[in-house]
C-alpha positions in Angstrom: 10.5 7.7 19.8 14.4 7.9 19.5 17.0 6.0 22.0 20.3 6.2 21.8 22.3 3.1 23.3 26.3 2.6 23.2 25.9 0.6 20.0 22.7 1.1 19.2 20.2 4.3 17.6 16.8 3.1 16.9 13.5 5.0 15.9 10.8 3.4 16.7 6.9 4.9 15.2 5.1 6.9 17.7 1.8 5.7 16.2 -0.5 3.5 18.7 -0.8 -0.1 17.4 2.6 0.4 14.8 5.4 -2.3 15.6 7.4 -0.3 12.7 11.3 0.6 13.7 14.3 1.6 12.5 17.6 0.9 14.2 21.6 1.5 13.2 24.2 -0.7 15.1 27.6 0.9 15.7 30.8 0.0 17.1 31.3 3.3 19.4 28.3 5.5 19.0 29.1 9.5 18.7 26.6 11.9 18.5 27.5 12.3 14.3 26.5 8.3 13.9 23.0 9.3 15.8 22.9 12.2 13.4 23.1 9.8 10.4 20.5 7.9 11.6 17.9 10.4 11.9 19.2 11.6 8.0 19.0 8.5 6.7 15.5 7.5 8.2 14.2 10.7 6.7 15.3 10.0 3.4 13.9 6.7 3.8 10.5 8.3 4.7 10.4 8.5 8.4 8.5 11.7 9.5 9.1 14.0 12.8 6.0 15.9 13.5 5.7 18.0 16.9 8.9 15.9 18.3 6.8 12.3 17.4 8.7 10.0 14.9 6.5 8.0 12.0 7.3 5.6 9.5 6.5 6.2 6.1 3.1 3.8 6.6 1.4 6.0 9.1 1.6 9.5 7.6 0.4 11.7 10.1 -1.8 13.6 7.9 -4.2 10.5 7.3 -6.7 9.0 9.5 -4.9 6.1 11.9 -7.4 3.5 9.9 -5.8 4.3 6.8 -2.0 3.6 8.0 -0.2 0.6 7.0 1.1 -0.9 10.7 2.0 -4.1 8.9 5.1 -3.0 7.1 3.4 -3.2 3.5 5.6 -0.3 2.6 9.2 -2.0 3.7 10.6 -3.3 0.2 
């Protein structure tokens, strides 16, 4: 799920039972900041299947028992 805030973007993992999230602070968002965002959590992994965000621990094309929702994968 995406929200945009006035100094805020944050992706947050569609998957039930993830607490995963991603979130950019800014002093005056504008739509090119949110933009960023989405870039950079893609590079970092993030996927966006069917308009549902997922970190790079719950790939959507495994099973849900075979996702990481504890954040093994963060560095």
């Amino acid at each position: 799920m995406r929200s945009t805030r006035p100094t805020t973007t944050q992706t947050t993992c569609d998957c039930e039972d993830c607490p995963s999230f991603t979130i950019t602070g800014h002093y005056r968002r504008t739509t090119e900041q949110a933009d960023r965002h989405h870039q950079q959590a893609a590079v970092d992994g993030w996927a966006d299947v069917e308009l549902r965000d997922y970190c790079p621990g719950c790939p959507p094309a495994l099973p849900v028992e075979e996702h990481d929702h504890a954040g093994l994968w963060v560095a």
